[in-house]
C-alpha positions in Angstrom: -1.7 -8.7 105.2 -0.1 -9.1 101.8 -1.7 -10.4 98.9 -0.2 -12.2 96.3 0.3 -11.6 92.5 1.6 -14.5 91.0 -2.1 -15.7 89.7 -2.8 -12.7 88.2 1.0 -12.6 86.4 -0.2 -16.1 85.4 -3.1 -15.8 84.0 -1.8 -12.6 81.5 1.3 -14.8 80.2 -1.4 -17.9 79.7 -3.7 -15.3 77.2 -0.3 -14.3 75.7 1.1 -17.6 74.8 -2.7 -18.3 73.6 -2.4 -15.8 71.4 0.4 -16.2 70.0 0.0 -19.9 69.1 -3.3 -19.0 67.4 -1.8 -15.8 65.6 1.4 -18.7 64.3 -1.6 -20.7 63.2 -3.8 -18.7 61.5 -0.7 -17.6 59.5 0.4 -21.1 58.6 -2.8 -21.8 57.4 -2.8 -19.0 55.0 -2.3 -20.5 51.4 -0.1 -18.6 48.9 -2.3 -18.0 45.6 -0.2 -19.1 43.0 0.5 -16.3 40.0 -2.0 -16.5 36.9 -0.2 -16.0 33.7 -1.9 -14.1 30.7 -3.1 -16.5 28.4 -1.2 -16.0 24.8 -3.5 -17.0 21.9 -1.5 -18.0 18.9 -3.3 -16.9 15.4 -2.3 -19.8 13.6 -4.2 -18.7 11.0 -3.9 -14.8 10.3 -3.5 -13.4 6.9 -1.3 -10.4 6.0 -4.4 -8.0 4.8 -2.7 -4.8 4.0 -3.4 -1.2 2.8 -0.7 0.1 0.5 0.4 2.9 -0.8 2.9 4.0 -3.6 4.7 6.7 -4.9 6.3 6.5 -8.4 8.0 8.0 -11.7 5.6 7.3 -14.1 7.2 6.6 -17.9 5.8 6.1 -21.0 7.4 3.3 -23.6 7.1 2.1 -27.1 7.9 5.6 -28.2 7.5 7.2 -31.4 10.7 8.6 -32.5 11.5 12.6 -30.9 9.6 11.5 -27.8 11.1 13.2 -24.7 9.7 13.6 -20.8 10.1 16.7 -19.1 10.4 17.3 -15.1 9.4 14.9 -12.5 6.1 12.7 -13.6 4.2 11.3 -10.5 2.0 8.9 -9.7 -0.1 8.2 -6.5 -1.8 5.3 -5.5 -3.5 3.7 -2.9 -6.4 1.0 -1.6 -6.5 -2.0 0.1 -5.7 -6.5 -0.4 -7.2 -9.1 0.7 -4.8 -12.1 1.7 -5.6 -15.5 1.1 -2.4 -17.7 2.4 -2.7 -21.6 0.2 0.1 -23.0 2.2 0.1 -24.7 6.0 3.1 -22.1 6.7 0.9 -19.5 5.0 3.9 -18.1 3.5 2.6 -18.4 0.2 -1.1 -17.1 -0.6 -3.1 -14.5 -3.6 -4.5 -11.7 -2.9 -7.1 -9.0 -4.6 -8.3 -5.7 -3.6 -9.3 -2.3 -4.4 -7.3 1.1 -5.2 -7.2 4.3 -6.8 -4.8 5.6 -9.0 -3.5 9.1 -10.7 -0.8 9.3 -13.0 0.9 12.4 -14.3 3.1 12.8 -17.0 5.1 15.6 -18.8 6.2 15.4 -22.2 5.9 16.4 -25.5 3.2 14.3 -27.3 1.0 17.0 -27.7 -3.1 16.6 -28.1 -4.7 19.8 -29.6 -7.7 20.4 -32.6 -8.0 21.4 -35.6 -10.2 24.1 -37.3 -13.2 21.7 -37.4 -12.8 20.4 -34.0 -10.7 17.2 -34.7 -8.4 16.1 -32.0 -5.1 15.8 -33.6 -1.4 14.7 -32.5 2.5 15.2 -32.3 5.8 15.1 -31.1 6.6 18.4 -31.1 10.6 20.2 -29.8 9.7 21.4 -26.6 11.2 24.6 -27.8 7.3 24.9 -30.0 5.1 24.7 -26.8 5.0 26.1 -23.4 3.9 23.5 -21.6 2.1 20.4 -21.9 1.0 17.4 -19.5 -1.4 14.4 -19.5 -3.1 13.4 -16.4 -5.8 10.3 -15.5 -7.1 9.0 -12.5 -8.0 5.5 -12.2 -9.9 2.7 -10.2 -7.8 -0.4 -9.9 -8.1 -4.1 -9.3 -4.7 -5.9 -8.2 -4.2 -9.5 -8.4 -1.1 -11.0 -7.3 0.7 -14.0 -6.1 2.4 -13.6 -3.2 5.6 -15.2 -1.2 7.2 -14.3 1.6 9.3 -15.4 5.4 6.7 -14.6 7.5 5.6 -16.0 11.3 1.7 -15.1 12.9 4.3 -12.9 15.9 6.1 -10.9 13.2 5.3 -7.7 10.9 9.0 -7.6 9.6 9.8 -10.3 6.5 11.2 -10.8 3.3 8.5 -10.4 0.5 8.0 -10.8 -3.4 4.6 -10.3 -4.6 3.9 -10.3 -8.0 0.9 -10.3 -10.6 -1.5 -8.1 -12.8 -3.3 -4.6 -12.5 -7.1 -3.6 -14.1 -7.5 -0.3 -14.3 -10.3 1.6 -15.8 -10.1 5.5 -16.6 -12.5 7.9 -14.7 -11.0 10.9 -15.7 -8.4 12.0 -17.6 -7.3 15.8 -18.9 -4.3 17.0 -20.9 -3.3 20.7 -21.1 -1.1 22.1 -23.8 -0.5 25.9 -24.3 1.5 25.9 -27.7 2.2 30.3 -26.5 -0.8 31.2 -28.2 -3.9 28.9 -27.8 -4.4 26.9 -24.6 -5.9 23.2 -25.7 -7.4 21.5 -23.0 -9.3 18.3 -23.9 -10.9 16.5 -20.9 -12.0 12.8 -21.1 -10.4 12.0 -24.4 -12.6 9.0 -26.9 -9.2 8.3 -27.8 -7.7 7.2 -24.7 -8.0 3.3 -23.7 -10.4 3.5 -20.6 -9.6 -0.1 -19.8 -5.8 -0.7 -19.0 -3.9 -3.3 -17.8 -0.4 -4.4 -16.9 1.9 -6.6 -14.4 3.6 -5.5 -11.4 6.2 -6.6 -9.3 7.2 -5.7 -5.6 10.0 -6.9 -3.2 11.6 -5.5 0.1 11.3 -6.2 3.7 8.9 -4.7 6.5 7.4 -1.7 5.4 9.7 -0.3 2.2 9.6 -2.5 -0.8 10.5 -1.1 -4.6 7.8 -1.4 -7.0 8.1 -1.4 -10.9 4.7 -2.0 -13.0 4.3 -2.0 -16.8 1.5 -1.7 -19.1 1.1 -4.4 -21.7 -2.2 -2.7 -23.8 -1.7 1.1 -25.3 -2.6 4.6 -23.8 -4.3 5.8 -27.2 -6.7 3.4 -29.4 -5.6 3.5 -33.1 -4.7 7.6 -33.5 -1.6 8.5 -35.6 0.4 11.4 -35.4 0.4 14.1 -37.4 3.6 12.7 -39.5 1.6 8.9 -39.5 3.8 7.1 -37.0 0.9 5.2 -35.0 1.3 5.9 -31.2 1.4 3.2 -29.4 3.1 4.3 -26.1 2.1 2.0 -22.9 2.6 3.5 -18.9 5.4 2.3 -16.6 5.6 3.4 -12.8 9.1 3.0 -11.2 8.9 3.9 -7.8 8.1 2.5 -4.0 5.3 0.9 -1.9 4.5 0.8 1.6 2.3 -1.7 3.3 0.5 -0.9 6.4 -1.4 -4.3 8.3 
């Protein structure tokens, strides 16, 4: 006797088709997660705080008459401004801050003493000394004005900042070996502890030239040794670099 199959083929394409239909409808039920984005948060109000950092040639100027530098006189300098922007565009602001200074400088006003001790100058040929160099280290207050192109999603604009330098003296030395006595005279009374001076600075992005000039003496009221009254300020010709 034979027994038939068809029930049994039935029933196994029954479960498939069920499974398939509820397989087709589980996956059209699945929702697509839409893509989050990064939120972007605008600094509507940032300030270019910046540490600099120059190098420079330093000068001297209102000579006496015979002055002359020798080799390369550097400067160093270095600190940290504050940035407070005074427009809505924040493309204009002032800032202040904090540096240190050392200045170098090779030329032939020479700083020596007498037989009783007293510190005495000149401008002396370089041909009558060996060497001879002034050096000082300073703490400095900048103030400047400040303009440049700026936007809160770029480090690279246009710039002029502008304004004044206090510096005081914390140390200063000059050397002079005249070939037979070696004069070394460290913190010298007779140099102005308190200088001052204005500044000027311009470029774009990181390099910017940099020119500053002093507007009170080096020396208080000391005369050379021939009576012309020195009263020689600093200048600093060089570069600075701002780092945010």
């Amino acid at each position: 006797m034979k027994t038939s199959l068809k029930p049994k083929y039935d029933m196994r394409l029954l479960f498939s088709c069920l499974f398939l239909v509820s397989f087709f409808n589980v996956f059209a039920q699945e929702e697509t997660k839409p893509k989050i984005e990064p939120i972007v948060k605008i600094d509507s109000l940032y300030r270019e705080d910046q540490f600099y950092f120059t190098v420079t040639y330093n000068l001297l100027a209102q000579i006496p008459k015979g002055f002359k530098q020798d080799k390369f006189s550097a400067g160093l300098s270095a600190g940290f401004l504050r940035d407070m922007p005074i427009n809505k565009k924040r493309t204009v602001a002032v800032a202040t801050g904090l540096g240190l200074s050392y200045q170098n400088f090779f030329q032939n006003i020479t700083i020596s003493k007498d037989q009783a001790g007293a510190i005495i100058y000149g401008v002396n040929d370089y041909n009558e000394f060996v060497s001879n160099k002034y050096r000082q280290y300073l703490v400095d207050v900048p103030i400047e004005f400040r303009w440049r192109n700026s936007t809160f999603d770029s480090y690279k604009f246009w710039r002029i900042y502008g304004g004044v330098k206090l510096s005081y003296v914390i140390s200063s030395k000059s050397l002079l070996n005249d070939g037979e006595t070696t004069y070394k005279i460290v913190n010298n009374p007779d140099i102005n502890k308190f200088q001052y001076g204005a500044y000027i600075s311009a470029g774009y992005n990181t390099w910017n030239v940099y020119m500053y000039y002093g507007l009170n003496p080096l020396f208080k009221d000391v005369k050379t040794v021939s009576g012309e009254k020195l009263d020689v300020t600093t200048m600093n010709i060089g570069l600075i670099f701002y780092i945010l």
